[in-house]
C-alpha positions, 0 to 999 in steps of 0.5 A, a space after each residue: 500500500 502507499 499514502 502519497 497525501 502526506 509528501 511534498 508536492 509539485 506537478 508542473 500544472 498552472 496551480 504550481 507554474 506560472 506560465 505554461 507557454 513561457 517565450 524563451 529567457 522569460 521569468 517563470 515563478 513555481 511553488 511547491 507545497 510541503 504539509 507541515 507533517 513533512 517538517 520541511 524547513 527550507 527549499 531550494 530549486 535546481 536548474 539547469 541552465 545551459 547544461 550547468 546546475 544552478 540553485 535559487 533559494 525558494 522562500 514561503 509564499 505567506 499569500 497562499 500558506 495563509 490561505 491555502 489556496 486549495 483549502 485543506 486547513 492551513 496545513 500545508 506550507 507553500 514556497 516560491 521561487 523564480 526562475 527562468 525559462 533559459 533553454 527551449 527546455 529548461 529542467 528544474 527539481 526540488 531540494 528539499 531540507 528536513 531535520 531528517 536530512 534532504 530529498 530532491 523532488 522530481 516529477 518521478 517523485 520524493 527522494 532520499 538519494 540523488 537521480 539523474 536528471 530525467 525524471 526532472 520537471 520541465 519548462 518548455 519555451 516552443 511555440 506551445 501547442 493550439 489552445 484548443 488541443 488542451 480541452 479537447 475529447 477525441 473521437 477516432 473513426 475508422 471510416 469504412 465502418 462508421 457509418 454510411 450514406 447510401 451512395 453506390 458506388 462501383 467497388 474496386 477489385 480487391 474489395 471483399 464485399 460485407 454485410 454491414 450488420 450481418 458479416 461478422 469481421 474476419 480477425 486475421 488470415 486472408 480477406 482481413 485488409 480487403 473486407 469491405 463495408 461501404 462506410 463513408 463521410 456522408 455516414 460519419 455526418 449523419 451520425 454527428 449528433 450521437 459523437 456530440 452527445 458523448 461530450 466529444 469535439 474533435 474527431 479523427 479519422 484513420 486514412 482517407 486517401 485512395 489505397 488497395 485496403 480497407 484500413 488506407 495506410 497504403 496510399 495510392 495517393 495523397 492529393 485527393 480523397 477516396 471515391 469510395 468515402 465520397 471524394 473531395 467533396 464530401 470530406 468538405 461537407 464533414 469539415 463543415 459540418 464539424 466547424 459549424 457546430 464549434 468541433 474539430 477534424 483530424 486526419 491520418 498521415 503516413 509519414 513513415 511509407 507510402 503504398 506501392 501503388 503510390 506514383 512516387 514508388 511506381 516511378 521509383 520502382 520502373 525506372 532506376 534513373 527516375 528523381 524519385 527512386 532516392 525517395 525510397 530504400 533501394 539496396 543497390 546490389 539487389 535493387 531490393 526495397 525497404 518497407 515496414 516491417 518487411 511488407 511490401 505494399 508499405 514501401 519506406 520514404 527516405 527522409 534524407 531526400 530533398 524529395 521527400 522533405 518538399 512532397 511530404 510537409 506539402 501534403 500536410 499542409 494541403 489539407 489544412 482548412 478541411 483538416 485541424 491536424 494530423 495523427 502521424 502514423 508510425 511518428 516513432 520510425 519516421 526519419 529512422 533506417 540503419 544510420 539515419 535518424 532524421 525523426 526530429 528534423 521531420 517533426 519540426 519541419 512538419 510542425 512549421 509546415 502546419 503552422 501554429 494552429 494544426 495539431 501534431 499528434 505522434 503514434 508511438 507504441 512505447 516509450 515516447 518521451 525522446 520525441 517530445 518536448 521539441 519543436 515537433 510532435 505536440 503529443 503522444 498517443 499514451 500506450 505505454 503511460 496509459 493503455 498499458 498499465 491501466 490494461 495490466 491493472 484492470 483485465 480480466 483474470 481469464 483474459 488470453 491475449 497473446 500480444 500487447 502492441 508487439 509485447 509477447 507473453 500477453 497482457 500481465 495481471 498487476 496490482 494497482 501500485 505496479 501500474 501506478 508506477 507505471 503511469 508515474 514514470 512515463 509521465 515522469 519523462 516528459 513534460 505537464 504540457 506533453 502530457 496534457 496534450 497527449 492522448 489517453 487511449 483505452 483502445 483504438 482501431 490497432 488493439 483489442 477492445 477494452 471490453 474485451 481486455 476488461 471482461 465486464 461492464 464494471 471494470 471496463 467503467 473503471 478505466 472510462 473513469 480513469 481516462 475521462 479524469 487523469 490528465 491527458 486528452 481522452 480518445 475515444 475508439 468509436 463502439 467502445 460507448 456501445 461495449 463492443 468486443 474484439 480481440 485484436 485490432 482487425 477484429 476491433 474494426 467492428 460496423 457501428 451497431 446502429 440498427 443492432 440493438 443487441 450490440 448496444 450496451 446502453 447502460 456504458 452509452 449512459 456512463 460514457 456520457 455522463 462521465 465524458 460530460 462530466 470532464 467537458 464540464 469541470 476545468 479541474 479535469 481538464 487543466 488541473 493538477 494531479 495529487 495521487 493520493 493512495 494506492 493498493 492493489 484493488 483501489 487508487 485515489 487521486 486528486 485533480 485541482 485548481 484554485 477554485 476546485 478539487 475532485 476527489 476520483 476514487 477507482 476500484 477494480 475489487 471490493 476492499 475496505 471504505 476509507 475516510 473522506 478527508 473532511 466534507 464532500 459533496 458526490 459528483 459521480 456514482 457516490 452517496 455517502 459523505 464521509 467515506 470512500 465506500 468499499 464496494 467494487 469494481 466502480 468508478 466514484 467522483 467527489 467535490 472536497 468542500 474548502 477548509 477541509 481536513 488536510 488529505 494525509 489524513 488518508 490512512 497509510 
């Protein structure tokens, strides 16, 4: 068991930052808040500037230990310092003074001996990410099951024609790329208002570009939208339909590969003279290519190629007006062959391509934070800090899955403290405002449904909580509101069940949109800091704060003992009693904490 309540704390959010977007060499002040058990008597914050150490002495902030400005009592003590945002990414720790000796403070947390600098908070100067990003509840689509509009349209010659609601998905073998459904934008616009009523506004679509697959991640072109989801026009009917009701729309890149129907390999494929073979990998003995994960029809762009560096970025940039952004599909290899790595000189040329109000979103299936906290990628999709371990802390004990994103021997079962301090240390490497912005993912159209992983209503609302309430952008997969099942990612693509009413768990639709709603109404979920509060291994207890608020989340996977409420409560979520944090499980419960409360180490250890 761990009680965290009671140590110092400081998570780099607006309630302990003064600038989140700080312009290079501004002054920035940070606090960080010591309960008066802890017996801190004096506080020191380590920068590092220009590579070298450097220490400002930090001083009690009277205002706000008078105050305190979260409300718990006067029992904390806030200390203050400035400092400044020196480097585009300036780190900067606590050294914490006690009878009992010192402790540095990092965002890996409270300790005795001394770390590297990796886990150290951040303060990043870039151009901070669009203003919109921050609030935002992403919905991902995967477009040829969605949602149709009735058009017909000729199929091409590797379409495998299905019954939308009578076809059950091919998982894996022959015809898993090539089944076809007949979604289209028409059908996402018909079904908008079911995406709005989620709380949702901004949606993201899988690869809209002409290719020879269901999924579009071989693009045959990047110049124009695929007939068969209506073309041009209809992707412009969607942007307006969004934009007109105040939402957003993403799309799909390939940054890393192109399909091998695309005119820049065939060009490179049928002549060896042609400009554009130095786009690709050719082994110049073999004349052999180079494609991901050795499949073929994904060939392997050159970043090196002055080519590719004027193609790609304008490709981008094509689309933006219809487009608010972009996911960036296998963003980890992008750049990377052998000796090459150009995978940050892309980032940032495709971020000054988009300009300052595109959003650049990386796919990265493990640990991300190298790629972050540049001029690049504005986030991550969290599979490693998020997905995983909430997976790994919530799945069903019967559960036999055989991979994990590439992760052989199956989904492990793990107690909350393990995933806990998984969470912990990837969020540890990176900064609040990489965080924030990334994507907090309880499956997508390349995993297993969360249903499935879960293996129940209860727990599957468990990780709906923890998604809709830790720091982070929720992204929804859609039918994940509806509880559907799969047991890996082809089998994930599930027709939405719009006319099966047997599909349509409506107790999760109710949970998803109460609780997505919920985070789309409360600031403290969506710009708060994060205090973990408890951990065992059947209940985590957290808290999101602002200076006008704090909620109190309490997640459980099983039964287990109630414990107190740090003082008066008012429920906000699946809770009724107001003096204790009930014992029944698995759920999902919120609180508001009244002000002037009791201090929150009252949490038993």
């Amino acid at each position: 068991m761990l009680c965290l309540a009671g140590e110092p704390h400081h998570d780099g959010s607006a309630l302990y930052v003064s600038d989140l977007t700080p312009s290079p060499g501004s002054p920035v002040t940070v606090w960080v808040r010591a309960p008066r058990s802890a017996a801190v008597t004096g506080v020191h914050v380590r920068t590092v500037y220009d590579g070298e150490p450097r220490y400002t002495e930090a001083a009690v902030d009277e205002l706000r230990t008078s105050s305190d400005v979260t409300g718990y009592g006067r029992q904390d003590v806030w200390w203050r310092a400035e400092i400044a945002a020196v480097n585009p990414v300036t780190r900067y720790r606590f050294l914490l003074h006690t009878p009992g000796g010192q402790a540095w403070l990092t965002a890996g947390g409270l300790a005795a001996h001394d770390v590297t600098d990796a886990g150290d908070f951040r303060l990043v100067s870039h151009e901070p990410p669009p203003p919109w990003m921050a609030d935002a509840i992403v919905y991902q689509i995967f477009p040829d099951r969605f949602g149709r509009s009735g058009a017909s349209r000729p199929l091409p010659g590797w379409a495998l024609p299905r019954d939308w609601d009578r076809d059950p998905v091919i998982p894996e073998g022959p015809g898993t790329s090539q089944q076809f459904y007949g979604g289209d934008l028409d059908g996402v616009v018909r079904h908008l208002d079911h995406v709005r009523a989620l709380g949702a506004d901004t949606v993201y679509l899988t690869p809209i570009f002409p290719a020879r697959s269901n999924h579009r991640y071989d693009a045959a072109a990047f110049d124009r939208v695929d007939p068969l989801l209506g073309g041009d026009e209809a992707l412009g009917r969607l942007a307006d339909a969004l934009h007109g009701q105040g939402m957003r729309l993403l799309g799909d890149i390939t940054t890393n590969h192109c399909g091998d129907a695309h005119p820049w390999f065939t060009a490179a494929v049928s002549d060896v003279n042609a400009p554009e073979r130095e786009m690709f990998y050719f082994d110049p003995d073999t004349g052999d290519y180079e494609a991901w994960f050795g499949v073929k029809t994904l060939p392997k762009l050159n970043w090196g190629s002055e080519l590719v560096r004027s193609r790609v970025p304008a490709t981008l940039s094509r689309w933006l007006g219809p487009l608010d952004g972009w996911r960036v599909d296998v963003a980890n290899m992008t750049g990377r062959f052998g000796a090459d790595d150009h995978t940050h000189e892309v980032a940032a040329l495709l971020r000054r391509e988009a300009g300052p109000g595109a959003a650049l979103i990386a796919e990265h299936c493990h640990d991300a934070s190298a790629d972050l906290d540049r001029d690049g990628w504005h986030g991550t999709m969290n599979y490693g800090g998020f997905t995983r371990p909430v997976w790994t802390w919530l799945r069903d004990p019967g559960l036999d899955l055989a991979r994990f994103l590439g992760v052989p021997g199956g989904v492990p079962s793990r107690a909350g403290t393990a995933a806990l301090a998984t969470v912990r240390t990837f969020a540890a490497h990176m900064s609040w405002r990489s965080l924030v912005h990334s994507w907090q993912i309880l499956d997508s159209h390349d995993t297993p449904r969360i249903r499935t992983v879960t293996g129940s209503r209860e727990r599957h609302l468990v990780a709906l909580g923890l998604q809709a309430t830790l720091p982070g952008t929720p992204m929804v997969f859609a039918g994940s509101e509806f509880g559907l099942t799969g047991v890996n990612g082809e089998h994930a693509r599930t027709p939405m069940p719009w006319n099966r009413p047997a599909d349509q768990d409506l107790a999760t639709l109710t949970a998803y949109r109460e609780l997505l709603g919920l985070r789309r109404a409360e600031p403290a979920l969506r710009r708060g800091g994060l205090r973990w509060l408890h951990a065992d291994a059947d209940h985590l207890v957290f808290a999101r704060e602002t200076e006008a608020e704090t909620l109190l989340v309490s997640a459980r996977r099983a039964p287990g003992e109630p414990l107190p409420l740090p003082g008066p409560a008012t429920p906000v979520y699946n809770a009724s009693d107001t003096n204790a944090i009930p014992g029944g499980g698995p759920a999902l419960r919120i609180w508001r904490l009244a002000r002037r409360a009791d201090t929150l180490g009252a949490l038993p250890v």
